[in-house]
C-alpha positions in Angstrom: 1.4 -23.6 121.0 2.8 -20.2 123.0 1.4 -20.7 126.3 0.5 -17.3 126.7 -2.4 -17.6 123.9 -5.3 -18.8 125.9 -6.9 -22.1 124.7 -10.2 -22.1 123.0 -12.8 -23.0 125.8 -15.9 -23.9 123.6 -17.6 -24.3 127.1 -17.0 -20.6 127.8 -17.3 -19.3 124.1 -21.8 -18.4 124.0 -21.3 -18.8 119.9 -20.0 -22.6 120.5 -23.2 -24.6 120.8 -23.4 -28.4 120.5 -26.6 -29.3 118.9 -26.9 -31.9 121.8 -27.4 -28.2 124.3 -30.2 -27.1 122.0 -32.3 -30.7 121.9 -31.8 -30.5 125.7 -32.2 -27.2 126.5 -35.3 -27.4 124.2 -36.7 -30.5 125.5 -36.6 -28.3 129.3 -38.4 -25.5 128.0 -41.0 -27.9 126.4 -41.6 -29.6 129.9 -41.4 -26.0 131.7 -44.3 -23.9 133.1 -43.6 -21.7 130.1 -42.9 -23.6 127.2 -44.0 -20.6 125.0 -41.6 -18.7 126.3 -39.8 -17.6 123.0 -43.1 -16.0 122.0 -44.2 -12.7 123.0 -47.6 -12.5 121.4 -49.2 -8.7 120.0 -52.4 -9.2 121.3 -54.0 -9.0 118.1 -55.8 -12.8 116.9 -55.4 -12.9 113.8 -52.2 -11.2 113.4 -50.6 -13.6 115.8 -52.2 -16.6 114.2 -50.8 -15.1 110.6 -47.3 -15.3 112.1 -47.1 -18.5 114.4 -48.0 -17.1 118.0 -46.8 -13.9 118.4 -42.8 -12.2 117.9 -40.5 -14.6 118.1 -37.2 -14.7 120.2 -34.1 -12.9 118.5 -36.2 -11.7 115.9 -36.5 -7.7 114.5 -40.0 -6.9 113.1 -40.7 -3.7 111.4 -44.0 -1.3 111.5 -44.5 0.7 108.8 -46.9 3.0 107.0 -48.1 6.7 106.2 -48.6 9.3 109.1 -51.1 9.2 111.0 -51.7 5.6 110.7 -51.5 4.8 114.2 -47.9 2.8 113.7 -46.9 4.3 117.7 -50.3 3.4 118.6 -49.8 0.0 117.6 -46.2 -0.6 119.1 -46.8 0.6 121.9 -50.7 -1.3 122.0 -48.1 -4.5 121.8 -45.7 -3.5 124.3 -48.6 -3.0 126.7 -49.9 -6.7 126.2 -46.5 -8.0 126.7 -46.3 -6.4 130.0 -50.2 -7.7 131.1 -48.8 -11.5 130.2 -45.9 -10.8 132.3 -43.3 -10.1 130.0 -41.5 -6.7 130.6 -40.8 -4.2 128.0 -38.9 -1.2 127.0 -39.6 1.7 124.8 -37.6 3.8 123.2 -39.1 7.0 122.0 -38.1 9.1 119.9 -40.7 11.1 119.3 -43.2 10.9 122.7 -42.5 11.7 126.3 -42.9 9.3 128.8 -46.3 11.1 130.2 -47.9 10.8 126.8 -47.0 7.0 126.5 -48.3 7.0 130.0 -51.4 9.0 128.8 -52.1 6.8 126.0 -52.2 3.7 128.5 -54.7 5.1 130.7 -56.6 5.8 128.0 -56.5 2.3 126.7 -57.3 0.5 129.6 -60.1 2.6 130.5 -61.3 1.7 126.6 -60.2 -1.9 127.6 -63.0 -1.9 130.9 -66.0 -0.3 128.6 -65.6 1.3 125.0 -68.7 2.6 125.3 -68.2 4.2 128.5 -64.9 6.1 128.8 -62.7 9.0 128.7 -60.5 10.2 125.9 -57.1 10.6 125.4 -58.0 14.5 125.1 -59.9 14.3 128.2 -57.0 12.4 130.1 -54.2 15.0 128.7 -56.3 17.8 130.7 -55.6 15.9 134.1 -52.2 15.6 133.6 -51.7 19.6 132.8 -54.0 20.6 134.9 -56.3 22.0 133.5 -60.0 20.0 133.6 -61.3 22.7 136.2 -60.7 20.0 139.2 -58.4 19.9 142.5 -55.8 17.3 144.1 -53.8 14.6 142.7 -54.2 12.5 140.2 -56.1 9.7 141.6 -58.6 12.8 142.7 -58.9 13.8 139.3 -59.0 10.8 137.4 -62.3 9.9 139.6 -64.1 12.2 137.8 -63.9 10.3 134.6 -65.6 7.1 133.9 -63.3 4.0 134.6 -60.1 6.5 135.2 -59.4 5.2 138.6 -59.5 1.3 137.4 -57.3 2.4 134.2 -54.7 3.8 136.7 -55.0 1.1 139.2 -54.2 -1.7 135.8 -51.3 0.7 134.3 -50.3 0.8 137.8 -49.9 -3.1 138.0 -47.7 -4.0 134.9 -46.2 -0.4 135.5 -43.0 -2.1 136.9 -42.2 -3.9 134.1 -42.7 -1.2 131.5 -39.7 0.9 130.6 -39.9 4.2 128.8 -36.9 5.3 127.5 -36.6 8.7 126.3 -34.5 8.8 122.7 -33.3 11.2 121.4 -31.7 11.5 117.6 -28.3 13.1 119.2 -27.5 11.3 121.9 -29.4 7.6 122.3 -26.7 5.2 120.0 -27.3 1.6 119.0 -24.9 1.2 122.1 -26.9 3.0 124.3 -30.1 1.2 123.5 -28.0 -2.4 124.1 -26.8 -1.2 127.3 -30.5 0.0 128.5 -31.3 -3.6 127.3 -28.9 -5.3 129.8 -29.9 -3.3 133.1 -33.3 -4.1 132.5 -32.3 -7.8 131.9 -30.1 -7.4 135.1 -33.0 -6.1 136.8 -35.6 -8.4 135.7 -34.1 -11.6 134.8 -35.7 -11.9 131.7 -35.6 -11.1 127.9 -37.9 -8.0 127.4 -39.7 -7.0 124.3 -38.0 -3.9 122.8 -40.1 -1.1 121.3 -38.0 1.3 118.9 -39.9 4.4 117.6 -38.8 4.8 115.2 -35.9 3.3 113.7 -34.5 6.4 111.1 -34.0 8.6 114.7 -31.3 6.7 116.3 -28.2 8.3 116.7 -25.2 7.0 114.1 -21.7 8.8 114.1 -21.5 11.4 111.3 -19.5 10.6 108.2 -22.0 8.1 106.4 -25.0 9.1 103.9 -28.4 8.2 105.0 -28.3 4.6 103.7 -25.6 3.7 105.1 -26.3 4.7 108.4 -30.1 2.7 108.5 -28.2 -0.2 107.2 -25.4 0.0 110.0 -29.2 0.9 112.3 -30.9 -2.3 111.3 -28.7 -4.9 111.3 -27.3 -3.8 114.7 -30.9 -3.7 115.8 -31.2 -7.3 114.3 -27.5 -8.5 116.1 -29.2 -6.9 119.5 -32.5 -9.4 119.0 -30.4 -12.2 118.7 -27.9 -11.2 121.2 -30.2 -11.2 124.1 -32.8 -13.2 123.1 -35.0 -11.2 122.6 -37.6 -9.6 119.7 -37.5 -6.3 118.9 -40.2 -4.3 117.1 -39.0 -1.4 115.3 -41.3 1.8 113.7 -40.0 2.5 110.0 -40.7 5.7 108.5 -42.3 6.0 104.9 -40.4 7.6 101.8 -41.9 10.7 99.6 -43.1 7.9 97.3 -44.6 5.9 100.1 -46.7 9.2 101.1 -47.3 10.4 97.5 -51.2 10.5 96.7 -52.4 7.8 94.3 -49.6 4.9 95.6 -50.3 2.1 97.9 -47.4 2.1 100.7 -45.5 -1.2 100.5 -42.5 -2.8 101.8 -39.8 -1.0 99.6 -41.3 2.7 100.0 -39.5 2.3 103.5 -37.2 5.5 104.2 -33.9 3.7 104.0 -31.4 1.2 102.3 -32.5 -2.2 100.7 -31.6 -3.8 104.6 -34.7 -2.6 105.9 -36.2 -5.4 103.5 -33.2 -7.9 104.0 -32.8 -7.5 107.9 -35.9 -7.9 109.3 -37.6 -11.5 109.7 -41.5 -9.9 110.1 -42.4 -6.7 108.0 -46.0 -5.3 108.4 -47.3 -2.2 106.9 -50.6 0.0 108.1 -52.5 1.8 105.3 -56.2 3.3 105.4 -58.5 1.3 104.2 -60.6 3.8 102.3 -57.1 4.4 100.3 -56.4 0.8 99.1 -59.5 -0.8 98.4 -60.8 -1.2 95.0 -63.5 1.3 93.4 -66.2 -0.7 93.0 -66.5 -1.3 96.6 -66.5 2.2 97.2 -68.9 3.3 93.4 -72.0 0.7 94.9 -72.0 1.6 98.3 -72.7 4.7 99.4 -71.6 4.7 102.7 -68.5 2.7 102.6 -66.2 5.2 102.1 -67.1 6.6 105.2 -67.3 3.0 107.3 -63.9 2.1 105.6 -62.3 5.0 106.6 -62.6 3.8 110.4 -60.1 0.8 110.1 -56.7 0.1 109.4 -55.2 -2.4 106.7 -52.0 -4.0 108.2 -50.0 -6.6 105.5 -47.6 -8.6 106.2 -45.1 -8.0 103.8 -42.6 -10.2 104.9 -42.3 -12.9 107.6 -39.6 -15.6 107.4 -41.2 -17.4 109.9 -43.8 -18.8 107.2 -47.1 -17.1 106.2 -46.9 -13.7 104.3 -49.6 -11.9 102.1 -52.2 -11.7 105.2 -54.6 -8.5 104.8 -56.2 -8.0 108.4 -58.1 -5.1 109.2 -58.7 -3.5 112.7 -60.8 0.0 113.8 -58.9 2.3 114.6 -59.9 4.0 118.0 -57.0 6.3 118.2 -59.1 8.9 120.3 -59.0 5.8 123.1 -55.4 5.4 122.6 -55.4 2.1 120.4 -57.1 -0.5 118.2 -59.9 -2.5 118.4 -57.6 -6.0 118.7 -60.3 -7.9 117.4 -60.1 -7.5 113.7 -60.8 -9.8 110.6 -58.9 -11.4 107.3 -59.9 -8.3 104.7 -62.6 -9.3 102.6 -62.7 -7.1 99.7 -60.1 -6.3 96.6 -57.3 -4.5 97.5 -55.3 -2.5 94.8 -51.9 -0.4 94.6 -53.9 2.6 93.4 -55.3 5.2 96.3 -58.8 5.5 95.7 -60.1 9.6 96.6 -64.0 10.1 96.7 -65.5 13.2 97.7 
C-alpha cells in the first residue's frame, strides 16, 4: 500500500457505524432524560398519533394543498410548538418577512391565552406599522389589546430559539440553507426542526428544466435531514391541475418531478372541506356548507413510518394566526370531485 494514501479510519469515517454503536447509543438515549428525543412532535393530537409521535429524526415531510389553505399557517403553527417544548427551529421563508412571522405569533399566542377574547392578526399588523391611533413602543401598544402583552411576553421566551431566515429565490441555495443549519447547531447544540416555505423557491443553478431542479431540491433537502439529524418540513406548491375547479388536490398534483412523492417519508395535503366532502352531506343539511367551510381536511398521503390514509379535520382560525390543534378523524364521505353550492 503507498504510504501516502491515508488508511481507512472507520472510527473517524461518520458513515462507518457498527450496529453494536447504535444498540448502545440507543440503549443511552432510552435511559436519558429525553428518550424522545428523535421526535419533534406538531402539536396537533391526532395528527401526531396518525404518524407515531410527532416528525421524526432525519426525516423530510411535505405540506401541501391549494392557496389559501393555511399550508404557512400550519408550518409555521409547528415550528412554534417545537420551540415551546424546547426544541429550536429555523424558518426559511420565501415568501414572508420576519415581522409577519413575528406577527402571526403574537397573534397565536394571544388566541392560545383566550380565543374568545383576543386581537387579530389585522389588529396586531396596525401596531407594528404604526398606525392603531396609539403612542410609544411596542409593549405600550400592544396593552391596548386583550392578552397582547402576555402574547409578547411568551413569543418573547422561545424567541431565542426561533430563527427566521429570510429566502429568497435568487440567492438562498440548498448550500446556503445547510450552512444556516450548522451555525444554529453550533450555536445551540442541538438538531433544530427546519421549516422550508416553500420548497419550488429555492435557488438551483440555471441550466436544468423545472423537474430537474425540484428533484436535485428534494433529495438535497432529504440528504440535509439525515445529515444533521434532523426533520425537516417542507411547503410544496400545487400544479394547475391540483387548483383546477372540480379536482380533489392529492399527492401527485404536486408542482414538480415524481421525487416529490419518492423523497419524502411523510406527505400531507390541506384541502377545504366544503370542497371534498360528498353531496349528500352537503343536499340534507342546510347549513353544512357553511359550517364545513370553517375547517381544513389534511390527509396523509404518504408516511413510511406506518399509518397512511388518515382524514383529520381542524378549524381553521387563520384571522388568529393558526388552527384550532384540537381536531378530529373526519367523519363523513370524502370524494375526488369538488362539490360547489350556492
Amino acid at each position: 500500500m503507498d504510504p501516502a494514501q491515508p488508511r481507512f479510519n472507520p472510527i473517524m469515517d461518520p458513515k462507518f457505524t457498527p450496529l453494536m454503536e447504535v444498540l448502545e447509543r440507543t440503549d443511552q438515549r432510552l435511559r436519558s432524560d429525553s428518550p424522545d428525543a428523535t421526535f419533534w412532535p406538531t402539536g396537533f393530537g391526532v395528527l401526531d398519533d396518525a404518524i407515531g409521535g410527532g416528525l421524526r429524526a432525519g426525516s423530510l415531510s411535505l405540506i401541501a394543498g391549494p392557496q389559501g389553505l393555511g399550508k404557512s399557517t400550519f408550518a409555521l403553527q409547528v415550528a412554534r410548538n417545537a420551540v415551546v417544548s424546547g426544541r429550536p427551529a429555523i424558518y426559511f421563508s420565501y415568501e414572508l418577512e420576519a415581522e409577519n412571522l413575528l406577527m402571526k405569533l403574537v397573534g397565536l399566542e394571544a388566541a392560545e391565552m383566550d380565543p374568545m377574547e383576543c386581537p387579530s392578526i389585522q389588529q396586531i399588523r396596525s401596531v407594528f406599522e404604526a398606525t392603531d391611533g396609539t403612542e410609544g413602543g411596542l409593549v405600550d401598544r400592544m396593552q391596548a389589546l386583550p392578552n397582547g402583552v402576555q402574547a409578547l411576553l411568551q413569543v418573547h421566551s422561545y424567541a431565542e430559539r426561533f430563527v427566521a431566515y429570510r429566502s429568497t429565490s435568487m440567492h438562498t441555495t440548498l448550500d446556503v440553507i445547510a450552512d444556516a443549519i450548522k451555525e444554529l447547531i453550533s450555536r445551540t447544540g442541538e438538531s433544530p426542526l427546519v421549516v422550508v416555505d416553500y420548497l419550488q423557491k429555492v435557488c438551483e443553478p440555471e441550466g436544468a428544466d423545472d423537474n430537474e431542479k425540484i428533484t436535485r431540491i428534494t433529495e438535497r433537502l432529504k440528504d440535509l435531514s439525515i445529515e444533521f439529524a434532523c426533520p425537516v418540513l417542507a411547503v410544496a406548491a400545487a400544479d394547475r391541475e391540483g387548483l383546477e375547479p372540480g379536482s380533489r388536490m392529492r399527492a401527485r398534483h404536486m408542482r414538480g418531478s415524481t421525487a416529490l412523492a419518492y423523497e419524502p417519508d411523510l406527505v400531507m395535503i390541506l384541502n377545504t372541506k366544503t370542497d371534498i366532502v360528498a353531496k349528500h352531506h352537503l343536499v340534507y343539511d342546510g347549513e353544512a356548507a357553511a359550517r364545513f367551510r370553517n375547517y381544513a381536511v389534511l390527509t396523509i398521503e404518504k408516511n413510511r413510518s406506518g399509518f397512511d390514509g388518515g382524514e383529520f379535520e381542524f378549524r381553521k382560525r387563520f384571522e388568529q394566526g393558526r388552527f384550532e390543534t384540537n381536531g378530529k378523524v373526519v367523519t363523513e364521505k370524502l370524494v375526488d370531485e369538488r362539490v360547489f353550492t350556492e
